[in-house]
mmCIF file of the C-alpha atoms, coordinates in Angstrom:
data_MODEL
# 
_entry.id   MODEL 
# 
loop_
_atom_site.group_PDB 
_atom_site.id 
_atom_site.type_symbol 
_atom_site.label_atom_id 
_atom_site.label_alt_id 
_atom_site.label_comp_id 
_atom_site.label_asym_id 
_atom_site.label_entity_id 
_atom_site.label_seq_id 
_atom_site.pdbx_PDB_ins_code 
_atom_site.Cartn_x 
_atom_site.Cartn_y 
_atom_site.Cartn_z 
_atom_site.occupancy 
_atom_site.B_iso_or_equiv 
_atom_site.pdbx_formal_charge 
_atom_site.auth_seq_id 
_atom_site.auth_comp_id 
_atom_site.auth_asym_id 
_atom_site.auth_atom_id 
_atom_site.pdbx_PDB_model_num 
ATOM 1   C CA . UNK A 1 1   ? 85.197  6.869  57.959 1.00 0.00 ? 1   UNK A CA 1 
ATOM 2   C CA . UNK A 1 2   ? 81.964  8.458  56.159 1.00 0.00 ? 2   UNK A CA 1 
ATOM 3   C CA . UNK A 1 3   ? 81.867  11.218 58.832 1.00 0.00 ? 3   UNK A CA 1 
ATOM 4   C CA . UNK A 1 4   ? 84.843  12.654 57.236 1.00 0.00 ? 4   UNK A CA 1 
ATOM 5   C CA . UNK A 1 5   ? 82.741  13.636 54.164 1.00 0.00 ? 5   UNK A CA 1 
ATOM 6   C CA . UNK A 1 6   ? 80.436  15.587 56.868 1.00 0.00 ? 6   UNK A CA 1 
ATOM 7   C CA . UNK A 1 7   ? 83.076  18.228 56.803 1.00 0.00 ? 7   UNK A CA 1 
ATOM 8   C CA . UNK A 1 8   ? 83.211  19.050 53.126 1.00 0.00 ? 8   UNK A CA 1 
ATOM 9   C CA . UNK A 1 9   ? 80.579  21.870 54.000 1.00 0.00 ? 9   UNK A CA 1 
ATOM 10  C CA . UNK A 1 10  ? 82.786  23.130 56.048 1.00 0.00 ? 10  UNK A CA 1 
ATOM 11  C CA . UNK A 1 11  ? 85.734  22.711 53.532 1.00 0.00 ? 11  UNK A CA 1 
ATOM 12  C CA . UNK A 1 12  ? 83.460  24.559 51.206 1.00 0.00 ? 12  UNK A CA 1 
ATOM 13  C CA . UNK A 1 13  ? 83.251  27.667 53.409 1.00 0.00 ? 13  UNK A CA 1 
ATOM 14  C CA . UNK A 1 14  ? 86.998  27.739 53.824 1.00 0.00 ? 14  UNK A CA 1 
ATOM 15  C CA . UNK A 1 15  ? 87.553  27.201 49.787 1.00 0.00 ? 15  UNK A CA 1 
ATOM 16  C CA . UNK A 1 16  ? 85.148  30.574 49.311 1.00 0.00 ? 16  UNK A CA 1 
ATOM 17  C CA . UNK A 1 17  ? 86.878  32.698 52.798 1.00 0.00 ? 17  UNK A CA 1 
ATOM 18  C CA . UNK A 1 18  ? 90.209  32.048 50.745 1.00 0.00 ? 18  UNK A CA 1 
ATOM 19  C CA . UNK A 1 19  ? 89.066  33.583 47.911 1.00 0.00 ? 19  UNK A CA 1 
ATOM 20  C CA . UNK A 1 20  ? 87.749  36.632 49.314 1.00 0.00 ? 20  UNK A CA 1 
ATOM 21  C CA . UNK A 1 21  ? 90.882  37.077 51.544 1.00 0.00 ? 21  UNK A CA 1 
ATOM 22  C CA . UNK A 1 22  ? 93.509  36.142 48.208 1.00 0.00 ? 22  UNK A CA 1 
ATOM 23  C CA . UNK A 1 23  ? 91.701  38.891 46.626 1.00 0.00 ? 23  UNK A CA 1 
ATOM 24  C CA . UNK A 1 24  ? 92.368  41.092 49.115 1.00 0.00 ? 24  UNK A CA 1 
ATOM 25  C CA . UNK A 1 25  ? 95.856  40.562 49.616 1.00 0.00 ? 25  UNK A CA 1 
ATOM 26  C CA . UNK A 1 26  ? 96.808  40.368 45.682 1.00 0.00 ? 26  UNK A CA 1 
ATOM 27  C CA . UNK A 1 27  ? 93.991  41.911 44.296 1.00 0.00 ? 27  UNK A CA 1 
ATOM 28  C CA . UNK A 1 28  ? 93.675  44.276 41.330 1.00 0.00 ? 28  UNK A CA 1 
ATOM 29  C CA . UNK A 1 29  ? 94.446  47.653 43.501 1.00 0.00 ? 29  UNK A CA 1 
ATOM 30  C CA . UNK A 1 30  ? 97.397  45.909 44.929 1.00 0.00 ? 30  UNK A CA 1 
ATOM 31  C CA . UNK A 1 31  ? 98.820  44.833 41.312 1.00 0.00 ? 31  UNK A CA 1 
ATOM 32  C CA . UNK A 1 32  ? 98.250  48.323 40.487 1.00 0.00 ? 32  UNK A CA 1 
ATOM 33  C CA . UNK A 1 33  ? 99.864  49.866 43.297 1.00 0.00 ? 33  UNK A CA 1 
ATOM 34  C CA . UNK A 1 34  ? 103.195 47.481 43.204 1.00 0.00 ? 34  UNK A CA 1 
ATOM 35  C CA . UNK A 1 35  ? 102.259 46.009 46.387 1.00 0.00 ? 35  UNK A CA 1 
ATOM 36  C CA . UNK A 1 36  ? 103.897 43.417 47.778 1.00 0.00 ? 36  UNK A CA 1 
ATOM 37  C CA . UNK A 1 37  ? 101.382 41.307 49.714 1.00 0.00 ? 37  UNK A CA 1 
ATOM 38  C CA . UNK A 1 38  ? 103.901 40.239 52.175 1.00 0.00 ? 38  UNK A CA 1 
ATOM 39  C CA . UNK A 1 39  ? 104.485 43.661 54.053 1.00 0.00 ? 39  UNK A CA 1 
ATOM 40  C CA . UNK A 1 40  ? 100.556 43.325 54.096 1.00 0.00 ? 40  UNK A CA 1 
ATOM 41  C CA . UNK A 1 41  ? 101.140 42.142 57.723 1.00 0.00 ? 41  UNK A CA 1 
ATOM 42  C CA . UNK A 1 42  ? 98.284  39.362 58.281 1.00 0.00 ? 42  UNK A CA 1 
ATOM 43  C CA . UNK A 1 43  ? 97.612  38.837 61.901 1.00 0.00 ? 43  UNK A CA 1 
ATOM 44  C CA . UNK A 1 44  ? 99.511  36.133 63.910 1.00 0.00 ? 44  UNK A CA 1 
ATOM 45  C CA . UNK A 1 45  ? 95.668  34.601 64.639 1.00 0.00 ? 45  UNK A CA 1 
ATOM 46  C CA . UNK A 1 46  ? 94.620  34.549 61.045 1.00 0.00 ? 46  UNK A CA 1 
ATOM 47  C CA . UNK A 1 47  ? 97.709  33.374 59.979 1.00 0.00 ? 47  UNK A CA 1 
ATOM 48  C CA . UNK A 1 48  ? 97.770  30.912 62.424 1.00 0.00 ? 48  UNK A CA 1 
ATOM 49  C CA . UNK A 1 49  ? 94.362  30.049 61.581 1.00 0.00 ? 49  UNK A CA 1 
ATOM 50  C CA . UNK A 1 50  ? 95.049  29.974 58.181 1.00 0.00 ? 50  UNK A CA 1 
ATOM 51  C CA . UNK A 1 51  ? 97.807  27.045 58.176 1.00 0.00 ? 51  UNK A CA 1 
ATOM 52  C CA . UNK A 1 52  ? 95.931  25.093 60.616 1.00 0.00 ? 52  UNK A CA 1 
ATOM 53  C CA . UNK A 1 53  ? 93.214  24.950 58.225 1.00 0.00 ? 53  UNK A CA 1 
ATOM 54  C CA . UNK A 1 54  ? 95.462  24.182 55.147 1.00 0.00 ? 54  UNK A CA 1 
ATOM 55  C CA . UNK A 1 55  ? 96.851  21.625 57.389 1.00 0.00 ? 55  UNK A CA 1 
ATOM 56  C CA . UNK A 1 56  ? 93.459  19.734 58.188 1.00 0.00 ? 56  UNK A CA 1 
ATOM 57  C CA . UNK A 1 57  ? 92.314  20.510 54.865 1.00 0.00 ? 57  UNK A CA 1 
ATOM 58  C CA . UNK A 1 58  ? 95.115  18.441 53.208 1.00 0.00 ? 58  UNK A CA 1 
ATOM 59  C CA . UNK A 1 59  ? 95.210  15.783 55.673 1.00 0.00 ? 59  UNK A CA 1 
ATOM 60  C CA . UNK A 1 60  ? 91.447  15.233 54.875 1.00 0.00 ? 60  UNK A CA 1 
ATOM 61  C CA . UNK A 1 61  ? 91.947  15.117 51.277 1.00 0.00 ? 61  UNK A CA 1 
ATOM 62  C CA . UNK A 1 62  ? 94.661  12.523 52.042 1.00 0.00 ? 62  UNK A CA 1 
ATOM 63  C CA . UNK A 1 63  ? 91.901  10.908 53.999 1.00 0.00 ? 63  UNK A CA 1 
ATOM 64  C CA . UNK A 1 64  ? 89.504  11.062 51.560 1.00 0.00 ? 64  UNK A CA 1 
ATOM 65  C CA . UNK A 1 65  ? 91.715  8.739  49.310 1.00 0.00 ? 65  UNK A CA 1 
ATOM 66  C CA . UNK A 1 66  ? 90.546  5.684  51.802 1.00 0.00 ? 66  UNK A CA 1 
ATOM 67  C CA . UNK A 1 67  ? 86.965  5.966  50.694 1.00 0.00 ? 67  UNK A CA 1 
ATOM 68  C CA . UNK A 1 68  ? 86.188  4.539  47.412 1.00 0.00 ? 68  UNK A CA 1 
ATOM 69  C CA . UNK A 1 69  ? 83.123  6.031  46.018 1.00 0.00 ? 69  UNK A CA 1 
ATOM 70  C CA . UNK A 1 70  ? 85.186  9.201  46.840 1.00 0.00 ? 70  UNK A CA 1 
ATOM 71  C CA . UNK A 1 71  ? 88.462  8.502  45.840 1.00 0.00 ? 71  UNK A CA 1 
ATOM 72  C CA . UNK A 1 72  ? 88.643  10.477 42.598 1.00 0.00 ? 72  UNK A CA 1 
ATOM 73  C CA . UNK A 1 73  ? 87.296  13.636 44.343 1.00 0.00 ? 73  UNK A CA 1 
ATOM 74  C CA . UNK A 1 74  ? 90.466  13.513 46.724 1.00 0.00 ? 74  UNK A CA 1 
ATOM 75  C CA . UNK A 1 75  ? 92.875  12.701 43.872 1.00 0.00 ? 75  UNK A CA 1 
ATOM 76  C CA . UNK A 1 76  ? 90.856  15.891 42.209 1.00 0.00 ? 76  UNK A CA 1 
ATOM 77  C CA . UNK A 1 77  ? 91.673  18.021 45.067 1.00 0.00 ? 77  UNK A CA 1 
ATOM 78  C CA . UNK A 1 78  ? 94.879  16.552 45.226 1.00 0.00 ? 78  UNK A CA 1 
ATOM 79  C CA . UNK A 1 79  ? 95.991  17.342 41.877 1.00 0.00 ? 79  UNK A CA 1 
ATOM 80  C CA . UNK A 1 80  ? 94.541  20.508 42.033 1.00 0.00 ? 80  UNK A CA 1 
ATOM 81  C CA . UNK A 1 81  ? 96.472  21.466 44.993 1.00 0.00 ? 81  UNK A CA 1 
ATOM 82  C CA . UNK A 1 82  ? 99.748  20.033 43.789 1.00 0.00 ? 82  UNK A CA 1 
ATOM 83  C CA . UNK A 1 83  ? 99.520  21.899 40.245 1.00 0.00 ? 83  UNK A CA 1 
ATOM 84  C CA . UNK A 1 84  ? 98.114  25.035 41.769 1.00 0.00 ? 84  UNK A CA 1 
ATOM 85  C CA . UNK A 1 85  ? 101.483 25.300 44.288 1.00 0.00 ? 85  UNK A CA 1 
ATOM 86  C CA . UNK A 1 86  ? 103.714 24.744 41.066 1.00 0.00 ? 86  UNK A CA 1 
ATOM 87  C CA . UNK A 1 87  ? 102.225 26.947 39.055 1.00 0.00 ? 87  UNK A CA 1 
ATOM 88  C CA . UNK A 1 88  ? 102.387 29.865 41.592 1.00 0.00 ? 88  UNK A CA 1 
ATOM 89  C CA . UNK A 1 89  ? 105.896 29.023 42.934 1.00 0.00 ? 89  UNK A CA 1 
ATOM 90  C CA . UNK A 1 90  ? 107.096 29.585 39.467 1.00 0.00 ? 90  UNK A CA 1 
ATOM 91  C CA . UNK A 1 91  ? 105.223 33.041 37.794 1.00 0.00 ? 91  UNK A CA 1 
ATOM 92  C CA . UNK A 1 92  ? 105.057 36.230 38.945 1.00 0.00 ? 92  UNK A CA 1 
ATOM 93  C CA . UNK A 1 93  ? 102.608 38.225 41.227 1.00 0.00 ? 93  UNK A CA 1 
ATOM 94  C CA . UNK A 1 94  ? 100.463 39.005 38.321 1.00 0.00 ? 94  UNK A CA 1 
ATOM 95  C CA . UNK A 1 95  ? 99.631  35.453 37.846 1.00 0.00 ? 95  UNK A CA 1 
ATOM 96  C CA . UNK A 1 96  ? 98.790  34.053 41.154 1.00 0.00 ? 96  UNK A CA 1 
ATOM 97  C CA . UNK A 1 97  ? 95.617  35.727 41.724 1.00 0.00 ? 97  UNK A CA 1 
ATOM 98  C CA . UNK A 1 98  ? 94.190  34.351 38.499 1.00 0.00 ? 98  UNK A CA 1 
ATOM 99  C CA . UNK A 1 99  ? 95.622  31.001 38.727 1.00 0.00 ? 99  UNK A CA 1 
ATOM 100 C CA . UNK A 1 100 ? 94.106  31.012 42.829 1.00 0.00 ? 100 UNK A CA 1 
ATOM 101 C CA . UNK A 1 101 ? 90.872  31.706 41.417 1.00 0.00 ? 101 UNK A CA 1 
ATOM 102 C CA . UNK A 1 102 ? 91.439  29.292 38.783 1.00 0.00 ? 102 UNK A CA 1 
ATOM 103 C CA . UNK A 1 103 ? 92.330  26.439 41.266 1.00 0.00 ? 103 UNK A CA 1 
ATOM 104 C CA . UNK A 1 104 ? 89.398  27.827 43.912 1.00 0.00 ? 104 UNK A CA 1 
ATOM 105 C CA . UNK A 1 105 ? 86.918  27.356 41.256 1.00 0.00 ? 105 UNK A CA 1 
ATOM 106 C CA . UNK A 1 106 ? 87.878  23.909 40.531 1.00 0.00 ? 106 UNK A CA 1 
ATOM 107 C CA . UNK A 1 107 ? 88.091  23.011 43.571 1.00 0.00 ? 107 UNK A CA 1 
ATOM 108 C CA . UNK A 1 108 ? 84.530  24.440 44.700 1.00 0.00 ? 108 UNK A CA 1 
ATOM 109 C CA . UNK A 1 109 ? 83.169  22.413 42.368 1.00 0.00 ? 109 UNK A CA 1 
ATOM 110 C CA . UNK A 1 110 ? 85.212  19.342 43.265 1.00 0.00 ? 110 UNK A CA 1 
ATOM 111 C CA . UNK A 1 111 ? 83.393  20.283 46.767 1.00 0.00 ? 111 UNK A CA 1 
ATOM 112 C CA . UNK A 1 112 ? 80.263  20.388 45.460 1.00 0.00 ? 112 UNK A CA 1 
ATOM 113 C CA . UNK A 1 113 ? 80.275  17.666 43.708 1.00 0.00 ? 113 UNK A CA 1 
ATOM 114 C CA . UNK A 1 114 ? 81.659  15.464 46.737 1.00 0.00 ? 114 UNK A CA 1 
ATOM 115 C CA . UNK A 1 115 ? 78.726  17.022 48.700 1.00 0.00 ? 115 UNK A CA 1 
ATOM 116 C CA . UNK A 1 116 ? 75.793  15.807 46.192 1.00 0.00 ? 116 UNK A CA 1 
ATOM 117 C CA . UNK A 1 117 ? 77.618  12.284 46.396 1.00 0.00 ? 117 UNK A CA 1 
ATOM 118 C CA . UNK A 1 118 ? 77.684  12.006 50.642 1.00 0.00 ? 118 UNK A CA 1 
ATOM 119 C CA . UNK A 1 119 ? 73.711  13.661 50.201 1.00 0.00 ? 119 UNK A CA 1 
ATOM 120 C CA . UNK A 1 120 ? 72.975  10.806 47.918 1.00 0.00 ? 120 UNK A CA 1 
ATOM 121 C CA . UNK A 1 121 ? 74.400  8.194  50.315 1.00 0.00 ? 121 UNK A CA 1 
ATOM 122 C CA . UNK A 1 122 ? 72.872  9.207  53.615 1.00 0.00 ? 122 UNK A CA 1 
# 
């Protein structure tokens, strides 16, 4: 059950690759050109991709909630991901790129911070 904090590098990665591609698809120049970043057109792979990895990133947060000495970090990330998803369902496209980075940033350091813990126990 440790080994599962042996992917939070990975998790970390995927956390910083979202934020580069949210800030392509509802960046600045696309607030300022009215886009809408659903005729965008992401790729059937990277979309694919994309929702696998939400999907195995989510069921290893729910994971995390079995190990004790990690527990608060998956609540954390948890929480995080729960008021993040509100927050956007219900504002306008304006808002979601600054409450993404928002929640990113949190949850980087929620990352980090679950990193320095499994470093600590190897």
């Amino acid at each position: 059950m440790v080994t599962l904090l042996y992917l939070a590098p990975t998790f970390l990665a995927f956390e910083v690759w979202q934020l580069i591609m949210c800030e392509r698809y509802l960046g600045i120049k696309q607030i300022a050109r009215q886009g809408d970043p659903r005729t965008l057109g992401l790729g059937e792979l990277s979309a694919f991709c994309w929702t696998a990895l939400l999907t195995l990133y989510v069921v290893w947060m729910l994971s995390l909630l079995g190990l004790p000495f990690v527990r608060a970090h998956g609540l954390g990330l948890l929480a995080v991901l729960g008021i993040g998803f509100a927050l956007r369902r219900n504002t306008t496209i304006k808002w979601v790129l600054v409450i993404l980075t928002f929640e990113g940033a949190i949850r980087v350091g929620l990352l980090i911070s679950l990193i320095a813990v499994a470093w600590r126990r190897l």
